[in-house]
Each structure stands twice: as C-alpha cells, then as structure tokens.
C-alpha positions as CSV (number, residue, x, y, z in Angstrom):
1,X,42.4,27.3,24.2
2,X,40.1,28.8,26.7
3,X,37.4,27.0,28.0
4,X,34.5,29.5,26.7
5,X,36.3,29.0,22.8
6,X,36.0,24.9,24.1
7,X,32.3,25.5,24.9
8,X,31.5,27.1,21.9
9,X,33.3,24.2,19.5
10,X,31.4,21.6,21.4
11,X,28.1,23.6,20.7
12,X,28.8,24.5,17.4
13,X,29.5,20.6,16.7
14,X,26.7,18.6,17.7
15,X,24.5,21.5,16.4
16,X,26.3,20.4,12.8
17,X,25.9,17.3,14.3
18,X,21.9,17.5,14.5
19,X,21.2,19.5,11.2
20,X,23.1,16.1,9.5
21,X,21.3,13.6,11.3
22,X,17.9,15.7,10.4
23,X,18.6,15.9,7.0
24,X,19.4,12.1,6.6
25,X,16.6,11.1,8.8
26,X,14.1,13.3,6.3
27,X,15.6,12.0,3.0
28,X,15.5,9.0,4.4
29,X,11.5,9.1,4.6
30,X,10.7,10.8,1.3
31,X,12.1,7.6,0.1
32,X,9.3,5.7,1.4
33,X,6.0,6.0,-0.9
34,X,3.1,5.6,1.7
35,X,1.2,4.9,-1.4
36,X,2.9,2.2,-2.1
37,X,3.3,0.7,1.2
38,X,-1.0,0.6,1.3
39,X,-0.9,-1.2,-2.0
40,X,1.1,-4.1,-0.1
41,X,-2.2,-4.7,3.0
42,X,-4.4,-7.6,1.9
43,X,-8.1,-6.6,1.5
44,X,-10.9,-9.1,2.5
45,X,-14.4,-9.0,1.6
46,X,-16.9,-8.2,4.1
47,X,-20.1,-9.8,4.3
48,X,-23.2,-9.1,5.8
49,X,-24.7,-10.8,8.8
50,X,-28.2,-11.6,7.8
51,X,-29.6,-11.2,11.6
52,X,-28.5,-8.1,12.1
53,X,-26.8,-6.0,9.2
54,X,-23.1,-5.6,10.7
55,X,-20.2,-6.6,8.0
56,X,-17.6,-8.9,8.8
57,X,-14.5,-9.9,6.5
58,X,-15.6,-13.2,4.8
59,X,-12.7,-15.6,6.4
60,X,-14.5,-14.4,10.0
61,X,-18.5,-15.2,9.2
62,X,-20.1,-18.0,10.1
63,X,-22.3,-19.3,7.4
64,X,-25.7,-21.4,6.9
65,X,-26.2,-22.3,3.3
66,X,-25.9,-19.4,1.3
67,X,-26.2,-17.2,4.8
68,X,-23.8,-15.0,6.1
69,X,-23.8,-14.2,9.9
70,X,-21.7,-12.6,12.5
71,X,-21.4,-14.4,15.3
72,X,-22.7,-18.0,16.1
73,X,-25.0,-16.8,18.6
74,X,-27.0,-14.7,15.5
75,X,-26.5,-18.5,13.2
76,X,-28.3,-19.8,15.8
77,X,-31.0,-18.3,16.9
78,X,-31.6,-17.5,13.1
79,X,-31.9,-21.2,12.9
80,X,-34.1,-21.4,15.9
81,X,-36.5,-18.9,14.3
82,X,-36.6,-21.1,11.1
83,X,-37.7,-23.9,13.1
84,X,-40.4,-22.3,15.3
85,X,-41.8,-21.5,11.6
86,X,-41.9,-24.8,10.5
C-alpha cells in the first residue's frame, strides 16, 4: 500500500470515527428533558424586607415578630426607629 492510499484510510477513519461519536454524543442529549431536570430545583419563598423592599428567600431573612427584613443591620435600625418613637 502506498503511503498516499495509507493517508487517505487514516482520514477517512477517524472522519467515520467523528460523525459516530457526534451522533451518540447528540442522542445522548435529546435524552435529557431540561424540563424535567428544572422540575427537580427546590423553590423558596421570598419575602420582603420591611426597611427597604428587596426580597430575600424566607430561610435567609431575619425576622422581628411578624417582620421580615434583609439584613440585621435593616432589623436593627428598624428597631432603633421604633424606640426613638416611643
């Protein structure tokens, strides 16, 4: 065998070589429902900080009473505000 007729078998196999290893790698995919995979991420509920407005998931508040807030700087001086009221 000549080496241009070696050449051209080496080409012509790993091009046969890449066409099956595309065609596995995108069957492979279309077996995975992205729908599906969303379904399986936990949702939280968000709250709103009383102070100023932004919404935090529910586990990450801090809370006074019935209150929601976002931080424990905003807890406090919402509680500082109450007591200069008073």
């Amino acid at each position: 065998m000549g080496l241009i007729k070696l050449v051209i078998l080496a080409a012509l196999i790993y091009v046969i070589w890449r066409v099956v290893k595309g065609v596995s790698a995108n069957h492979a995919a279309r077996g995975r429902d992205p729908r599906r995979s969303s379904r399986t991420i936990d949702s939280e509920r968000m709250v709103k900080c009383h102070l100023c407005g932004v919404h935090v998931p529910e586990t990450e508040a801090f809370r006074h009473q019935s209150l929601d807030f976002c931080s424990r700087e905003h807890r406090r001086e919402y509680l500082e505000h109450q007591e200069s009221d008073d």
